[in-house]
N, C-alpha and C positions, 0 to 999 in steps of 0.2 A: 504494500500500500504506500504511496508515497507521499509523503509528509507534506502538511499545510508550510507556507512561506507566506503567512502573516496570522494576525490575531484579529477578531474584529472588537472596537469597544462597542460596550453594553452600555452607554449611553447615549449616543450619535449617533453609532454604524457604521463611523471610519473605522479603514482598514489599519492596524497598527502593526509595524515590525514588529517578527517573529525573534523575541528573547531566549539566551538556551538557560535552560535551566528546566527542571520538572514543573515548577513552579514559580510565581513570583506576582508580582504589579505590575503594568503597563501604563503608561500615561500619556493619552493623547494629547495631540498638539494642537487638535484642532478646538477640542470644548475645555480641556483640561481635565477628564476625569479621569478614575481611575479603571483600570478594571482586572482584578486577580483573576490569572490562569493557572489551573493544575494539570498536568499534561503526563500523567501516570498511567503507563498500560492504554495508553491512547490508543495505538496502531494496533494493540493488542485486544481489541473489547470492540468488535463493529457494531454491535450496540449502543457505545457512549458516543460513538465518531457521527451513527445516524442521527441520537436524538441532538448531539451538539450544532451540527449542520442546520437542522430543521429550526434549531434554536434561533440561530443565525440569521437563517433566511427571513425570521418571523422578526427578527428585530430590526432587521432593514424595513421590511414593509413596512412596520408600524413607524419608524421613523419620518422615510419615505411621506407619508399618509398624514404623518402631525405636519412636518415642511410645508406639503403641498398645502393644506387646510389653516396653518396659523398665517402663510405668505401670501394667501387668497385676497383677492380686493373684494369687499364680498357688499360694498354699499351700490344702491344703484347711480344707474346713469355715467359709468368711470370714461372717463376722458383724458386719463394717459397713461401707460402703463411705465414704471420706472424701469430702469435695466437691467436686465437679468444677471444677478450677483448670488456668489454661496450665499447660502443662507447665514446670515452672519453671526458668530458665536460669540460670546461677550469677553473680552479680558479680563473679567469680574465679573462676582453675581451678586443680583439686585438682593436687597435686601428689602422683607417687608412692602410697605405698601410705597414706599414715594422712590421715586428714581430718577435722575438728572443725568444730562449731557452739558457740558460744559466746551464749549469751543473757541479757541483763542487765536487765530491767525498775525502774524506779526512781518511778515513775507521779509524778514531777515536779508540783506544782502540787498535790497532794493531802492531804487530810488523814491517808492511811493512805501516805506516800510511803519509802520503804524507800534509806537511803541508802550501804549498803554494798554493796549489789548490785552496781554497775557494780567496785567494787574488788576485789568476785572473782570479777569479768569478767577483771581487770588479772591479777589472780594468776594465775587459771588459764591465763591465755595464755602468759604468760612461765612457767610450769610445765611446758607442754607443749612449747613450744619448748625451753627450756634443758636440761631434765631428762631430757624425754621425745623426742625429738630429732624434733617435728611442725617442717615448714614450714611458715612464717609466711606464704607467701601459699596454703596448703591450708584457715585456719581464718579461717572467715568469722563475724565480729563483730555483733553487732545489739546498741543500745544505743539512749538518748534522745539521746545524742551526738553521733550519728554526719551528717555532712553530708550522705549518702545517702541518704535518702527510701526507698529499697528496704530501708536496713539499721535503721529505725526497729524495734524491736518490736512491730511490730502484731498481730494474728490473722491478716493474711491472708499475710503477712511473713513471721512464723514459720510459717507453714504450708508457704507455699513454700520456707522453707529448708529445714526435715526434710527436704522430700523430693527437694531436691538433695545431700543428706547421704548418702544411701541408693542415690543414683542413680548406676547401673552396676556396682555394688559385684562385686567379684570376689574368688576363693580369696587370702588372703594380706591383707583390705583389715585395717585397725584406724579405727572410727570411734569419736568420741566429744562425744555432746551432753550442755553442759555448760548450765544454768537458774536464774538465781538470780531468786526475785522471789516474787507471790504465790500462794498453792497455796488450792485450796477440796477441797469436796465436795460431792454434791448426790444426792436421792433418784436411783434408775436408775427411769426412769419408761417405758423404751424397752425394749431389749430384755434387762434382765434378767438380767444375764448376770453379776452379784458379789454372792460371798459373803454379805455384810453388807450389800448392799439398796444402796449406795454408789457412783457414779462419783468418782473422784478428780479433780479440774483443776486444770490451768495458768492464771494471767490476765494474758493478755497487756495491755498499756498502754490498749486501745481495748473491755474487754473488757465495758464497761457498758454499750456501743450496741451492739457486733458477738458478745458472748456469749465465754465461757470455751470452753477445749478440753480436750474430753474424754480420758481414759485410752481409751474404745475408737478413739478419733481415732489420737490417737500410738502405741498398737500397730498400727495396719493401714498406718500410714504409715514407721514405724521399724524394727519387726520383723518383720512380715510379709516384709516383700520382703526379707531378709538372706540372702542364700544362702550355699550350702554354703563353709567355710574362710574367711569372712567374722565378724568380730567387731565388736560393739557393746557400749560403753560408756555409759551413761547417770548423771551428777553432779547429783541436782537437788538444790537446796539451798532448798526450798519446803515450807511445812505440809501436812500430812496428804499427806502423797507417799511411803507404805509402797511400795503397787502404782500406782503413778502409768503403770507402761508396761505396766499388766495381766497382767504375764508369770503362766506357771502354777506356776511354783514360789518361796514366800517365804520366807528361812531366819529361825529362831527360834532364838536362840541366848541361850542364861544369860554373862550378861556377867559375872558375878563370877568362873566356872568356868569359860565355857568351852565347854560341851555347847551343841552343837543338832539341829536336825530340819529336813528340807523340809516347808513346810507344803503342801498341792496347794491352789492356789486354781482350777483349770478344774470347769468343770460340760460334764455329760457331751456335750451340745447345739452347745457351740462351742470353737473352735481358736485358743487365745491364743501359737502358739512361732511358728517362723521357719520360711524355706523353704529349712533347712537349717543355719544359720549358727549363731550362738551371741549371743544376746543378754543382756547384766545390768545390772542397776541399783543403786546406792548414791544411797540417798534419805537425806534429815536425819532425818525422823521417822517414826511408825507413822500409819496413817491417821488415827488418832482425836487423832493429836498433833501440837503447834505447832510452828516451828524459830524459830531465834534469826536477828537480827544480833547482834555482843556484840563490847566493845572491850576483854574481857577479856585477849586471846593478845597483841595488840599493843602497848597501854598507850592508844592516842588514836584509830588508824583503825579503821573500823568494819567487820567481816567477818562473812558468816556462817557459823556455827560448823557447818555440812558441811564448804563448801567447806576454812574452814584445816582443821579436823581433817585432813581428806581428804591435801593437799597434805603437810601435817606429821607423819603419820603413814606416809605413803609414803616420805617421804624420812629417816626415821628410821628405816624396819627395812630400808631399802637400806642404808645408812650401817653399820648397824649386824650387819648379816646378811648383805648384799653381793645378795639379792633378796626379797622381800614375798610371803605367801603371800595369799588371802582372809579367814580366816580370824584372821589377823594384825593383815590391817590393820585390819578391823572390829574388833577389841576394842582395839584401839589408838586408835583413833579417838573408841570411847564411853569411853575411860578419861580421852578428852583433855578430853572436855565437862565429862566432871564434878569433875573437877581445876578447871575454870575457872568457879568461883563469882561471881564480884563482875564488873558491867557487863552481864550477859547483859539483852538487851533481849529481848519477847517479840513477835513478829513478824504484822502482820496489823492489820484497823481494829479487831476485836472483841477479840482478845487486848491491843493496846497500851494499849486501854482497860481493860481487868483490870489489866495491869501496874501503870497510874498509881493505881488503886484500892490495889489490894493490895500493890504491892511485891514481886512475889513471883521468886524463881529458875525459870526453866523446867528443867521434867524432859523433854528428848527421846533419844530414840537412833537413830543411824542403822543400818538397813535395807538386808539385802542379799536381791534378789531374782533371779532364772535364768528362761531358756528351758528349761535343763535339770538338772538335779541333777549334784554333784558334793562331792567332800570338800574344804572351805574352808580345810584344814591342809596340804592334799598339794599344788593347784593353786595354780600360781604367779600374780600379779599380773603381766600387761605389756600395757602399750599400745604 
């Protein structure tokens, strides 16, 4: 009988070299788990060889089956389908109910290089953990820093992490993807499907050879699959990132007063909400606008002015209110920008070149957008 040349794990259904020994662990590389084989009287017992075979086959299927069924887009009316990627495994497991991504791009070596980014990478971690009481090994970090080649900010990177962010999400989850880095926009030359003729993007570090990612990318992959009692949180702190997660409703609201509106951004053709869950965004600026880094809030370190607003606005109407409504903290937040006149830098390669031209203060405000409509006075803020 001639011998297996590999092992399969019992938790994935990757194939794993074949160890000598009678016995031992095996650890894949791909989920990280374990799985102990005993390999005694193997060749010897067509018995153990059949039922271990059958064993095998059956946990390929079932894996196979869960893959096929969790990576499903399963809400109606889908209008893009993201790229076809392993199903991506997590370099850590979530803990519990809340789990975060955290994305820092700093594009290092560059003439448009952004160097607050990764620091509210820093904040928002130690925000969520301290404040917001996430576990520290639930929020998975991607930076230039990072020693892990998986946790690099690439495109293919982040792509994989969204959708370990999202993956298995259940009633009760609280997720939250948090972005600081560069933001574009580009005609919709495909399928059409915004307002103002516009896809809004993310640029991840590699995003000059391997292409920017689209707003209809990160909704098929973020909110689509959020099911029902399921919450998402999305912090991008990136220009023209109004509707950066495409959702279908974007609130307008008069920052002096107070008053707003849902705006509906769906056409009638395609299905931008969830598949059941509740997704929002707090974005820096309106699509047609830039965001800052600015070392105005701190005096030396550089932040960008979402994320502290964000942070310092939260914990100011908890502080002061004992909880934060939406509605709240968004006028709290544009109140905070424009209080902080001196050091705002203007963020981006085309904007920092206007900056050194002109000298000028940016005008942004940050943006609250829905899966679903709701009153921004009444509902409460919690992650």
């Amino acid at each position: 009988m001639a011998s297996r040349s590999s092992e399969i794990c019992s938790r994935c259904g990757n194939r794993l070299p074949l160890l000598n020994g009678s016995q031992g662990t095996n650890k894949c590389s791909v989920c990280y788990g374990s799985t102990q084989y005993f390999r005694s009287n193997y060749h010897q017992n067509p018995l153990v060889q059949a039922h271990d075979t059958l064993s095998n086959v059956a946990n390929r299927i079932r894996n196979r089956l869960n893959a096929a069924i969790g990576g499903a887009d399963s809400g109606p009316g889908s209008y893009y389908s993201p790229p076809p990627l392993m199903r991506p495994r997590p370099p850590l497991m979530a803990n519990g109910r809340k789990r975060a991504l955290l994305c820092a791009v700093s594009y290092i070596g560059r003439r448009y290089n952004i160097k607050g980014s990764v620091n509210d990478v820093r904040c928002m971690k130690y925000f969520l953990v301290e404040k917001m009481g996430f576990p520290v090994d639930s929020i998975l970090v991607l930076t230039e820093f990072e020693g892990d080649p998986l946790r690099f900010p690439t495109k293919r990177n982040i792509q994989m992490a969204m959708r370990w962010l999202v993956e298995g999400c259940q009633p009760g989850d609280s997720l939250v993807f948090h972005y600081s880095g560069h933001g574009s926009r580009q005609v919709d030359n495909n399928d059409r499907d915004e307002l103002d003729g516009f896809d809004e993007t993310l640029c991840p570090v590699d995003f000059d050879k391997e292409g920017m990612i689209l707003d209809d990318e990160i909704n098929a992959t973020i909110v689509r699959p959020l099911s029902h009692g399921t919450t998402l949180h999305a912090i991008i702190d990136a220009c023209h990132s109004g509707t950066i997660l495409d959702l279908p409703f974007l609130c307008r609201m008069n920052s002096r007063e107070g008053y707003y509106m849902w705006e509906d951004q769906q056409l009638p053709s395609v299905y931008k909400g969830t598949s059941g869950g509740l997704a929002i965004s707090i974005s820096a600026c309106d699509d047609n606008q830039t965001s800052a880094d600015t070392n105005a809030f701190t005096g030396n370190t550089l932040t960008g002015a979402l994320t502290y607003s964000f942070i310092q606005a939260v914990e100011n109407e908890i502080a002061s209110a004992g909880l934060v409504t939406y509605g709240r903290m968004l006028g709290a937040m544009r109140h905070i920008i424009r209080e902080a006149k001196t050091g705002i830098r203007l963020k981006g390669p085309i904007a920092s070149l206007l900056n050194k031209l002109l000298r000028t203060d940016l005008s942004q405000e940050p943006q609250l957008s829905s899966s679903e409509k709701f009153d921004i006075y009444s509902k409460q803020f919690v992650l």
